[in-house]
N, C-alpha and C positions, 0 to 999 in steps of 0.2 A: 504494500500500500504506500502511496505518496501522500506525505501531508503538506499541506500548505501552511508552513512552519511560524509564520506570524500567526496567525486562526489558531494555530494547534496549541502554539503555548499559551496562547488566551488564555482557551478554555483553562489551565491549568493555574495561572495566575490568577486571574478574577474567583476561582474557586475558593484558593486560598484567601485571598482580601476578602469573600465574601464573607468568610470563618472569621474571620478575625473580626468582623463588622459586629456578627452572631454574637460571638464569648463579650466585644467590648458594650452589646446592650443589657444582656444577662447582667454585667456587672455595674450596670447604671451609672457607664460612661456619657461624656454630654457630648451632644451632638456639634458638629461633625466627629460621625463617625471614621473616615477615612479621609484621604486626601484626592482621590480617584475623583474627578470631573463629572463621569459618568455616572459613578455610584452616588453622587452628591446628588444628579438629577434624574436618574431615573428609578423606578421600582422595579428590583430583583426579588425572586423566590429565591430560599435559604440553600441552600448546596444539599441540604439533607431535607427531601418533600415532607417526612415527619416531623419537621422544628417548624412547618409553614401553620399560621393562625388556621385555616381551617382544620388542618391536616390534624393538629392538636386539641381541637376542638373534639374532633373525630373519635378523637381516640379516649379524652378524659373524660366528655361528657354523655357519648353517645355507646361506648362499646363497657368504659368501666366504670362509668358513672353507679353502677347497682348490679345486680346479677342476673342475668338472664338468660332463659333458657338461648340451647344453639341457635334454635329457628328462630328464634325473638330477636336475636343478637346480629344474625345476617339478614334478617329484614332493614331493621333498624339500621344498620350499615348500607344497606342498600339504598332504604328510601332518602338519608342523608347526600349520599354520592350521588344521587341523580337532583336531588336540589340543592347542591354544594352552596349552602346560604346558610352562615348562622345564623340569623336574623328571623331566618323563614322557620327554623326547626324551635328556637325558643319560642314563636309566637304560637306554631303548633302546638305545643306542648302544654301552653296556657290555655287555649280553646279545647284541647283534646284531651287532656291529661299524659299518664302515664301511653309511650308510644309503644305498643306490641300490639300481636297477635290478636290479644283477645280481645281489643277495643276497636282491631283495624276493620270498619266499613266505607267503601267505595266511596259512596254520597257524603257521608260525614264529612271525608278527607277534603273532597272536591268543595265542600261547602266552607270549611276551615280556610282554605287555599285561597279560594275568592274571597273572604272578609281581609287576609293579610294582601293581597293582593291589588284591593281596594287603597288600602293604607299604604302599604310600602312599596307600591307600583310593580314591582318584581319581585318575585318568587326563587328564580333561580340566580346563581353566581354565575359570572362572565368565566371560570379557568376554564370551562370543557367548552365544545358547542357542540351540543344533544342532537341526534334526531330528532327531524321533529314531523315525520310525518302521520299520518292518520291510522296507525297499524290497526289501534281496535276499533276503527270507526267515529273517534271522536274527534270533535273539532280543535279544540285546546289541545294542547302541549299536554300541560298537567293531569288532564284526564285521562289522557292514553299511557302516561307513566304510571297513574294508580292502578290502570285498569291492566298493566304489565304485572307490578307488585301481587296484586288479586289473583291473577292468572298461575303465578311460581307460587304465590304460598297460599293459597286458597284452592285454587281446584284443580289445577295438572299434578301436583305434590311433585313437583319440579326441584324443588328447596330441598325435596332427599337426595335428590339425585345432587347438588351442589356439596353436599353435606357429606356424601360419601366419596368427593373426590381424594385421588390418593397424591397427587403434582401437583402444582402452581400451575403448570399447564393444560391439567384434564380441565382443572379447576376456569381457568381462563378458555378451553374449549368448548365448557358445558354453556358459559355466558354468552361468549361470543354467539351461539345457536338462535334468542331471545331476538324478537324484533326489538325495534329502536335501540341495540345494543350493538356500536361496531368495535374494531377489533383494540380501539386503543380504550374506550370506556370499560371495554369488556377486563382490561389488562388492568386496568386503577381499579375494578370494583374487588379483581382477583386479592392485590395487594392488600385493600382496605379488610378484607377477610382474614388476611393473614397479618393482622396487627391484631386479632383477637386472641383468646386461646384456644379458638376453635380446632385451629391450624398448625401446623409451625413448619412451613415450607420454609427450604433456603431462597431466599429473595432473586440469588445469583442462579438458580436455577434456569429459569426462562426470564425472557423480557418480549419488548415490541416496543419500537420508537414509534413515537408520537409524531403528528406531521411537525413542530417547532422542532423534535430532535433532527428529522429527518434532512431538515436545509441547516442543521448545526452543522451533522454531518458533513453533507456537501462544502460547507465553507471550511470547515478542518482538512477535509482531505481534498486533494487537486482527483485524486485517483484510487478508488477503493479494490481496482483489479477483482473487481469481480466479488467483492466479501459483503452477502447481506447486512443491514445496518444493524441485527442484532449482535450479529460475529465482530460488528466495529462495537458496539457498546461492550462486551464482555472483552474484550480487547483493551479497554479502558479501565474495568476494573481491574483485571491480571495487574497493566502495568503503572498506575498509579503511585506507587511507594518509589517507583522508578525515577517519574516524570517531575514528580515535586523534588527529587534528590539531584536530578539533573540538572533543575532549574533554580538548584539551592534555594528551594523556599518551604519554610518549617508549615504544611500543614497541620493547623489542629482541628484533628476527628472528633468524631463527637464524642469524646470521652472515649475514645481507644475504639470506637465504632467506627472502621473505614468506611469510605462509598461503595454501594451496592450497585446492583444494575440499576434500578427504578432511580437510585441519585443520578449514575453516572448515564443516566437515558436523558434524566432531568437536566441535568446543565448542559445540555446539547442545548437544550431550547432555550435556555439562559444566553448562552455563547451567541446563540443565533441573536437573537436582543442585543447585546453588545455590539457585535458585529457590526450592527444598522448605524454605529454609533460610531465605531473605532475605523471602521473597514466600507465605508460609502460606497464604495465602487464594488464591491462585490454586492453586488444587485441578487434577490427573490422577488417571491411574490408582497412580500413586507419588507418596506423601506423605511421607518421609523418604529418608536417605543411608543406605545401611546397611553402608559399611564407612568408620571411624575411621581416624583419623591416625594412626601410629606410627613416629617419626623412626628413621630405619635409620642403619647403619654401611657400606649395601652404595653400594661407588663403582661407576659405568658407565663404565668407558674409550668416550665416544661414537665411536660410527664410522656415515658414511651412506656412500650411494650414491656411488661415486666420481666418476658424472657428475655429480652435483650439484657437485663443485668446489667443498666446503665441508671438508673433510678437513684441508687443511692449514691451517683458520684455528682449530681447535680448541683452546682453549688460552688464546686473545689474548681477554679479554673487549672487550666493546661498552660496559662500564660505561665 
């Protein structure tokens, strides 16, 4: 493979600064964070998609927030990923109550949906873009994804068949089958499943670049000889310890957690962002970033997966 050696150590430097960005807000450093142009004006996701606010949400509020049976737990994960809004899941939560199995009726939702809807004018988050066509017959967006959820855990008993996947990729192949499910949503709902305990696939097992990873890609490498771009993201992880050592720059992991595929699929699409910034002349189908920087007051108490066995080092920086 050829890389296009300016692009390629991008990707590997903006990684780093982006870490560093990470540990100096944890430790309620004051803004500016970095001295980076770019990073001053534009908004990045974290190097690690589990440190990103939704992603965190995800996981503290929706998966171990209380206990829940398996089915309850990948519903629940499900119907959050397809309206990747925290906004939209707390205000459910207040009209609906407790979110499972046994309170989930079709109309209710739909009825829920449209009052927040009314108020917060949108429902769902801008990071995916959903299908959105009319699979079960319905006019709205939102009705066709409840009437999806209804369909896997209501009356195909489809959710067993999820439940009994034994890969990250049977797991990702049973999704992918679901209408209004293509193959990169199918791939983030696979992961969001295996941040529970349901699971405990290795991450690095399978992947699928996203279309943002996909023109990362492109602008990393002049020439991939032929290597599909999941063989280039697992490519990335193998040599990571490498590339940072290369480029003598001290990455710090998250607490001794390297980048996995799903990270290292992710700052494809970061790099691509940059790129639009650093790198003008290497033209896509996106020519600029188009959402700005705006330093917050909002703190994330971090919490991952308990099996990652990162939890209790929260706190003790790596600086």
């Amino acid at each position: 493979m050829k890389v296009r050696q300016s692009v390629y150590d991008t990707y590997w430097t903006t990684a780093a600064e982006r870490q560093k960005i990470f540990y100096k807000k944890l430790l309620g450093s004051l803004s500016p964070y970095t001295n980076d142009p770019i990073y001053q004006s534009f908004k990045f996701c974290n190097v690690y998609r589990a440190s990103d606010r939704v992603s965190q949400f995800l996981i503290k509020d929706v998966i171990y927030k209380d206990t829940f049976s398996p089915e309850d737990t990948i519903f629940r994960i499900f119907l959050f990923r397809l309206l990747n809004k925290i906004e939209t899941w707390v205000e459910l939560e207040k009209l609906l109550g407790k979110i499972d199995l046994k309170n989930f009726n079709f109309q209710n939702y739909v009825d829920a949906l449209e009052k927040i809807k009314l108020v917060n004018e949108t429902i769902y988050g801008n990071a995916f873009i959903l299908c959105a066509n009319k699979a079960f017959g319905f006019d709205k967006k939102y009705q066709n994804h409840l009437a999806l959820l209804e369909s896997v855990f209501k009356k195909d008993n489809f959710s067993t068949k999820l439940l009994n996947s034994k890969t990250l990729k049977e797991l990702f192949e049973k999704l992918r089958t679901l209408p209004l499910i293509g193959n990169f949503m199918a791939y983030q709902i696979a992961i969001d499943f295996n941040y529970s305990e349901i699971f405990d696939f290795d991450e690095n097992d399978f992947t699928i670049a996203g279309p943002g990873a996909e023109r990362g890609i492109r602008k990393c490498f002049s020439d991939t000889e032929g290597k599909s771009n999941e063989y280039i993201i697992q490519f990335m992880v193998e040599n990571q310890e490498k590339e940072f050592k290369r480029l003598g720059l001290n990455f710090k992991s998250l607490w001794g957690r390297p980048m996995y595929a799903i990270d290292c699929q992710g700052w494809f699409c970061e790099t691509d962002k940059y790129s639009r910034a650093k790198f003008p002349d290497l033209t896509s189908n996106r020519v600029r970033i188009k959402t700005h920087y705006k330093a917050g007051n909002d703190q994330i108490d971090y919490f991952y997966p308990p099996k990652w066995k990162i939890n209790d080092r929260i706190g003790f920086s790596t600086f």
